[in-house]
N, C-alpha and C positions, 0 to 999 in steps of 0.2 A: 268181232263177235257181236251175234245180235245186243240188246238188251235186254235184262232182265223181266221187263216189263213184256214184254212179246210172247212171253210165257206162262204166263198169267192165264189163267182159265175159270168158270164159274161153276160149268157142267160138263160133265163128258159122260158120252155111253160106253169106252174105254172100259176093259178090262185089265187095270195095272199089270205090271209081274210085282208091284211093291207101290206099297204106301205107306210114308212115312209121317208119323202126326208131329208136327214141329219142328220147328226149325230155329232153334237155339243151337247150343255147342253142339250136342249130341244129332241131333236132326240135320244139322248141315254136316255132320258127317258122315248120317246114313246115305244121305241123297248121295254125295258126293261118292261112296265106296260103291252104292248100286248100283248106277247109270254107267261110271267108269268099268265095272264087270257086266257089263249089256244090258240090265235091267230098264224097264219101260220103265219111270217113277215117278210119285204125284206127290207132291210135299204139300201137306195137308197146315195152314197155317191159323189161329182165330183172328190174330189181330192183322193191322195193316199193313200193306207193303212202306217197306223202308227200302230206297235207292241209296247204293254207296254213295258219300260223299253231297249226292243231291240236297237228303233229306239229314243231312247233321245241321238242322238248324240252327245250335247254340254253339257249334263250331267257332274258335277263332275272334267270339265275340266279346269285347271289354266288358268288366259287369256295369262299366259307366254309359256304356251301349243300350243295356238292356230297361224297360220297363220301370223295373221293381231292383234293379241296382245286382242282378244276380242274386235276388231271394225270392220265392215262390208269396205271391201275394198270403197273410196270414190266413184269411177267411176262405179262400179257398183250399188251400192247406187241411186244415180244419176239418171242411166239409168234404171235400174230396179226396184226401190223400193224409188221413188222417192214420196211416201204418207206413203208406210208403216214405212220407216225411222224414222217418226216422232211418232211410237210408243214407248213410255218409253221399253216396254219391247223388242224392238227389237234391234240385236246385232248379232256380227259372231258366236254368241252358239246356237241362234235362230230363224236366217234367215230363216230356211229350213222350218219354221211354218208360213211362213207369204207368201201372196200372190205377185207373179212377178205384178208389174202395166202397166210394157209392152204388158202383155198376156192378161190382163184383165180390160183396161182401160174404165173410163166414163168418163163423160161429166159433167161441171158448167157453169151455165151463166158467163161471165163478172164480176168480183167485188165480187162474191159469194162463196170461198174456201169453197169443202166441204172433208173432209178425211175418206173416209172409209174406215177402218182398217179391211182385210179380213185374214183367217185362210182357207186355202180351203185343205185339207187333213181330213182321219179318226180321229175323235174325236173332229174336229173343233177350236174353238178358247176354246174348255174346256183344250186343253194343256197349254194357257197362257193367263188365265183368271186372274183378282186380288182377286175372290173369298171372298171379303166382300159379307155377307150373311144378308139379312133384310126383317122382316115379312111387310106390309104396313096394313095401318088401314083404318082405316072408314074415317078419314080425308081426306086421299088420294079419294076412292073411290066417296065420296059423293062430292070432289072438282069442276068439271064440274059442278052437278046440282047447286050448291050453288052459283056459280059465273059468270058463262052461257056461260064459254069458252069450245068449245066441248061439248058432245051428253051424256048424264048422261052414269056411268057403270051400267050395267044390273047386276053385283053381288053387293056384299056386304062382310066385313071382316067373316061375321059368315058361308055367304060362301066358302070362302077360306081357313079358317082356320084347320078346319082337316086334307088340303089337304098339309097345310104349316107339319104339324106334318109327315105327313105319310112320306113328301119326308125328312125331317130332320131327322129324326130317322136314313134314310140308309144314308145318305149323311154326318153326324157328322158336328155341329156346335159347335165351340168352342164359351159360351158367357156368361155371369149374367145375373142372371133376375134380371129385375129394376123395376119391375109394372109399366111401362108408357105408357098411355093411346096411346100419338102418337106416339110410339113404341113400339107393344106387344111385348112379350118377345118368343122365339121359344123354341125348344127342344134341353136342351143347352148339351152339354159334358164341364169339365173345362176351362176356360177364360185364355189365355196368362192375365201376370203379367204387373201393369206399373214399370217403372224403378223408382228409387229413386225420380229424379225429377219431372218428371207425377206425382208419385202419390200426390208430396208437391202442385203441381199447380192445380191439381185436387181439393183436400182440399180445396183450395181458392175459385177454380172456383163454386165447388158446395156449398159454404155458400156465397158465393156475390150472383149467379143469378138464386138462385132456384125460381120457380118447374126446371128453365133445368139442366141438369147434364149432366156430361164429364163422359163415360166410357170406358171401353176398347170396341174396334171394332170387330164385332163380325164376325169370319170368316171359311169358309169350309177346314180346315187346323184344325191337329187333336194334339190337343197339350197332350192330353190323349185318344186314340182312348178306344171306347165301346165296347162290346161284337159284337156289329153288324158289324162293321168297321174291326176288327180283325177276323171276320169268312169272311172277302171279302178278306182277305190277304193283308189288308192294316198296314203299323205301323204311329210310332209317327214322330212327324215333328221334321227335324234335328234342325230347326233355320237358313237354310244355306245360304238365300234370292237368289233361283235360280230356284224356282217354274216354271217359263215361261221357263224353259229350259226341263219340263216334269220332272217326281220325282218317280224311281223305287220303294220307298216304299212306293207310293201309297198313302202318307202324306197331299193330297190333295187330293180333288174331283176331278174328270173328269170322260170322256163317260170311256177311255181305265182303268183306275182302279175301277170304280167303276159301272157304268149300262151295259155297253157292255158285260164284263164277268157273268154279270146275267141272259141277254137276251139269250146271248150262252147256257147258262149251262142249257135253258131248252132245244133246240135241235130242237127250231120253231125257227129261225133266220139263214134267208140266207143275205148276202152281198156284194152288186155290186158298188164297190170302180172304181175310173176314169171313172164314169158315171153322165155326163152333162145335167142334165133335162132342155130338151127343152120343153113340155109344159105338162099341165094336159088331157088328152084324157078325150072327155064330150061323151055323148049317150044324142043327145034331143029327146029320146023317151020314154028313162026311166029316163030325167033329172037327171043322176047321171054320178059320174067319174069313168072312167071305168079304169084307169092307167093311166103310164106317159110316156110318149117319150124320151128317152134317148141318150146323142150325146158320142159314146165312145170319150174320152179325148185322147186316141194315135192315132188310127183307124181312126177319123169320121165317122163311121159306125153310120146308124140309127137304132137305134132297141128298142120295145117295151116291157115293165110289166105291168102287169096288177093285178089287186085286187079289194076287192069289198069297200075298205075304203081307200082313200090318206091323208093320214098328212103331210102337208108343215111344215117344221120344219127349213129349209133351211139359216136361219134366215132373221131380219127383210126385208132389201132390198132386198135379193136375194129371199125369198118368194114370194114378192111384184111383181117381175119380173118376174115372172114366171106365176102367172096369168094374167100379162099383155099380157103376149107373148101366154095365151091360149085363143083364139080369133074363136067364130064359129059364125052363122048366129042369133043365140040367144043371144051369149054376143058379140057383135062385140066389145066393147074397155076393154075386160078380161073378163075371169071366176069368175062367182058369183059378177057382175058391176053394177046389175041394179038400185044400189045408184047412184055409178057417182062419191061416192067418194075414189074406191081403187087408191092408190097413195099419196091420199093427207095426212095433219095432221100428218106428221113428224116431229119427236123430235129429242134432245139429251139433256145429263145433260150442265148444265152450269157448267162448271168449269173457269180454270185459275184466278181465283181473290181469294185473300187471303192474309196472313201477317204470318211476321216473327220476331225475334227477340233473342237477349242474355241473358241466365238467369245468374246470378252474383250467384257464391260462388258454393257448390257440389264440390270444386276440389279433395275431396279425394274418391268420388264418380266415379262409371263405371256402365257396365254392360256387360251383354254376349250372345254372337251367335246373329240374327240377325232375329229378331221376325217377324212373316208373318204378324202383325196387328199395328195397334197405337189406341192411345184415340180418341175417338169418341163423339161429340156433335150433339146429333139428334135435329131437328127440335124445335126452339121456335119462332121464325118469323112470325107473321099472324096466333097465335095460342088463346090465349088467346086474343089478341088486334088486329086490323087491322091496318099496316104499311100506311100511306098516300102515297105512291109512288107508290108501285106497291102490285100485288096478289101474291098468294101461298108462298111457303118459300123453307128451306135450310137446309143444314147441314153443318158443320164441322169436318174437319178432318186432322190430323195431329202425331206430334211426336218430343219426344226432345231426342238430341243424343251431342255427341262431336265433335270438330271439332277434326280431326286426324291426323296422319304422313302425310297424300296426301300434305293440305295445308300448313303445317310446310314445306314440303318440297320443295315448291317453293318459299321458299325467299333463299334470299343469305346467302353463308356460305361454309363453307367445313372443312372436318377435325372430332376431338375427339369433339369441342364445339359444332357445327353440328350436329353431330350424336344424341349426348344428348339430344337436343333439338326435332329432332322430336319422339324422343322418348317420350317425353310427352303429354299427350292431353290435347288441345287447350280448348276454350270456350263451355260452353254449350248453346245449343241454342237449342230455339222451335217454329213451325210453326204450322199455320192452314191453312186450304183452304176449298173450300164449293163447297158443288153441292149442285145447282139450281135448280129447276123447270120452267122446258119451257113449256109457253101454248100451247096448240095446237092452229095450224092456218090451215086453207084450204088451202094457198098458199106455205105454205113449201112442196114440195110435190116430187114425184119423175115419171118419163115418158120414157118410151122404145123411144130414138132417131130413127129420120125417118130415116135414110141413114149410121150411122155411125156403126160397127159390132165389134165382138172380133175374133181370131184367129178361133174360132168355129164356126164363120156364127151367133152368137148370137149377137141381136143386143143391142147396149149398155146402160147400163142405165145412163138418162140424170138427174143430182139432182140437184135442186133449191131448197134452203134452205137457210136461214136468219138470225141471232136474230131481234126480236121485243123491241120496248120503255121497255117493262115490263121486258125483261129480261135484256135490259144494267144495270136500275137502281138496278136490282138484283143482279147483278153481281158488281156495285159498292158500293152497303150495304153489300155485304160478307166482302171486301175489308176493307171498315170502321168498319164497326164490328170485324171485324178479330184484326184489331191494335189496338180498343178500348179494348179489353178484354186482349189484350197481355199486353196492360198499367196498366189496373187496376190487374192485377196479379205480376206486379212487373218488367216487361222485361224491358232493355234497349236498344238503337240502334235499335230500329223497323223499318220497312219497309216494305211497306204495295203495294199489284201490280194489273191492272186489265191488260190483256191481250189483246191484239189487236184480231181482225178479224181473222187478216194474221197469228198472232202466235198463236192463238187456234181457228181456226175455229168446226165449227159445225160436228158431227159426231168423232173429237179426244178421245171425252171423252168415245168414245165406248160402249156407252150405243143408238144407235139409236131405237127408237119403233114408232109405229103408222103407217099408210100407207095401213093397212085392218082392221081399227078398228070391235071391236065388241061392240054392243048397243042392244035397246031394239025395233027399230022399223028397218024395212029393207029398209026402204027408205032415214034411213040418217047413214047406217052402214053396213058390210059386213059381221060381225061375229055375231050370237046371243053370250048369256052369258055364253054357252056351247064352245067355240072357235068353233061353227059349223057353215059353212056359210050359211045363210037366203036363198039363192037362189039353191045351190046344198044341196043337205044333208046328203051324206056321205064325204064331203068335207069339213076339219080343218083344223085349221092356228092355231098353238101353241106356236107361239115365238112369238119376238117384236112385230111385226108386229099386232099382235093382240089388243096391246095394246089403251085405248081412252083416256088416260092422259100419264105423265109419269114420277109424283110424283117426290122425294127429294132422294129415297134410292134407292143405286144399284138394276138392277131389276133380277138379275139372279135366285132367292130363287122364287121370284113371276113367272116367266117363267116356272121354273120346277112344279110348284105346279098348276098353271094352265094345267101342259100339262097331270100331272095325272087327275086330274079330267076330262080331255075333252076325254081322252081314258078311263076312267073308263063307261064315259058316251056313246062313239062311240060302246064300246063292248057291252052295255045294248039295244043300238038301235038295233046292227048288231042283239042281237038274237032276238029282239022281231021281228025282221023282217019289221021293219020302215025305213030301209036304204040298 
């Protein structure tokens, strides 16, 4: 197969059947479901091309290797990455994945920290993703009508589900099926192992608080890759925990080992990498979008693509912005507005509250390599009973390990007793922590600043965004639940945290959605249940942004699986000639 790189283009007079803006999860799944249903496709990218394997520069490297010892110099930190810093997965192996905040700055009110964590190169944030993988259910789905926060979903799990199977199949999930109604089970390849001690707490856990159950975490990391997985030329996961540093064997999901080389390999896939989509080009005369405007990233040069289908794929916010910024005498406040509410009903997961604690005894106990998962508690909160404080519910999630030489080795000492000493591992201990479910609100919302711009003439996005009553009290019942369950399982020295504003604000947890929901009427939503928007109609939105809840489980598995069906569906329109 050629190379990726062959296909790289800067200009074309081409008229697409489909362009697709991004190529994260969602974008390398468009490409890949278009091209393989015949479609001509142009993957519309801002930042730089990334070559599998080539360009994992921090691959494989000791931090005794590097520089700065595996830390991101301070003053540059600082000055340039003074939001993305605060991603767990960012580091001097993995900077070159994360977005400058210099070049690409916005805007918060007052009082209001929001963090969003950007990936702007070839394959998106699919290079250092956490890749827990999770189907949602009906629960999820039917939550809005049932409670009357946000605008009912126009699908349903029986909708989605085939579409969960089709993208799991190529993508490889490692999981058990558990038959749990608020947790279907997906299309599993073999489950990572608990260690000794998970499994003894497990045990516990699941005869103290059944129906819920503790299992392992079910994740896009292929602890026995499948037939399908091994003809993408992908292998098994080494254990090596440096996933976000990109992974030549392919051992995880993403656009560059897994949809990208599919899309190529049919020979419909051209892509225009350091291309800036400044807005969606609209025709009010045949109400459709005719391409996009693109700002080269070195050049500023304008220059136009065009196609008879646009899929924003761009993810949640930068989607969002993008129809803001496409403004004609038909939508004057965005493309596909005439709700009134693109922008608004932004989420994130609730995280930072959780609890920890010492399991007592295992000391002839270990384990090995450094597993891409831990045990997982899905949803019991607001399931069976309604909690008096607040709505929806949560999960759990966590993991029990040793303490090691690190901490051994900052106490005092020197010499042969020393040494011995941190040779031994420390205590065992185990923690949990929870994502939350944040309701949507109209006022979480996000708005193109009137005067303030980016390095590009693009003007910046302004984001107000909050937590509500419903989510503090959520976030301090994770908290208390977290160190009640650690007690009744036996731990010691617990300590239980919820997190400030300032230290976890909204958008960290990387999960942001909503801001062009999709619904069932066009006057209080911007997507139907197809991710096709109500007002244009060769015009989808198939990422977060789509989203009109935004549930308890990572959404990445629901992103991809919405995005086949909304291109299974854009191809059926394109031929019957309806778009």
């Amino acid at each position: 197969m050629e190379p990726v790189s062959s296909f790289y283009i800067k200009s074309s007079p081409e008229r697409f059947d489909a362009i697709v803006v991004g190529s994260g999860i969602t974008g390398g799944w468009a490409a890949k479901e278009f091209t393989e249903r015949g479609l001509s496709t142009l993957m519309v990218e801002r930042g730089r091309p990334v070559e599998h394997g080539v360009d994992y520069i921090g691959e494989n490297r000791d931090p005794w290797t590097m520089p700065n010892r595996g830390k991101v110099d301070a003053k540059v930190a600082e000055e340039q990455f003074f939001n993305q810093r605060l991603c767990y997965a960012f580091d001097e192996h993995t900077q070159q994945f994360f977005n400058n905040d210099r070049d690409m700055p916005y805007s918060t009110p007052e009082g209001k920290p929001f963090s969003w964590i950007r990936g702007n190169q070839l394959g998106g944030k699919s290079l250092m993703w956490a890749r827990q993988s999770y189907r949602w259910s009906d629960l999820d789905f039917e939550a809005n009508l049932k409670d009357g926060h946000g605008v009912d979903w126009p699908i349903r799990y029986a909708d989605l589900a085939p579409w969960y199977s089709h993208v799991e199949r190529h993508v490889g999930i490692s999981g058990s099926k558990e038959n749990m109604a608020v947790l279907p089970d997906s299309e599993f390849l073999p489950a990572f192992d608990f260690n000794t001690v998970e499994l003894a707490l497990k045990k516990k856990f699941d005869a103290r608080y059944a129906p819920a159950r503790m299992i392992m975490g079910r994740t896009a990391n292929l602890r026995t890759p499948g037939e399908t997985q091994l003809a993408q030329g992908r292998g098994q996961c080494q254990a090596r925990s440096q996933c976000h540093r990109g992974c030549s064997f392919g051992a995880y999901f993403s656009t560059q080992s897994s949809t990208l080389p599919a899309a190529v390999a049919t020979g419909r896939l051209r892509i225009a990498t350091d291309s800036i989509v400044h807005s969606v080009i609209y025709d009010p005369k045949t109400n459709r979008a005719t391409g996009v405007r693109v700002i080269d990233a070195n050049t500023l040069e304008m220059r136009e693509f065009h196609a008879k289908v646009v899929v924003l794929c761009a993810s949640t916010l930068a989607s969002t912005a993008i129809l803001l910024n496409s403004t004609s005498e038909a939508f004057p406040t965005g493309l596909a507005n005439s709700s009134g509410v693109l922008g608004h009903y932004l989420m994130d997961h609730l995280y930072g509250a959780g609890a920890h604690g010492r399991v007592e005894g295992f000391d002839n106990d270990y384990y090995q390599g450094r597993r891409p998962t831990g045990p997982y508690i899905p949803r019991f909160r607001n399931v069976l009973e309604q909690h008096p404080a607040f709505l929806r519910g949560y999960s759990l999630s966590g993991g029990a390990g040793r303490d090691g030489w690190t901490s051994a080795a900052g106490k005092p000492g020197f010499g042969k007793d020393f040494k011995a000493m941190i040779r031994k591992p420390g205590d065992w201990r185990f923690g949990l922590g929870g994502s939350g479910e944040m309701l949507p609100r109209y006022e979480n919302m996000v708005s193109l600043h009137p005067t303030k711009k980016d390095k590009w003439g693009m003007p910046q996005l302004h984001i107000d965004c909050n937590y509500s009553d419903n989510d503090r009290k959520m976030q301090q019942d994770i908290a208390d639940t977290a160190a009640n369950i650690l007690e009744d399982l036996g731990l010691k020295d617990i300590r239980k945290h919820v997190k400030s504003l300032e230290d976890w604000p909204p958008g960290l947890s990387i999960h942001e959605m909503g801001t062009a929901r999709m619904g069932r009427d066009p006057k209080t939503s911007v997507l139907n249940g197809f991710n096709q928007a109500h007002d244009v109609p060769n015009l989808y939105v198939t990422d977060g942004a789509s989203m009109a809840s935004c549930a308890w489980q990572n959404p990445s598995l629901t992103f991809m699986a919405l995005t086949a069906r909304a291109c299974a569906h854009a191809v059926d329109e394109l031929k019957a000639g309806r778009i």
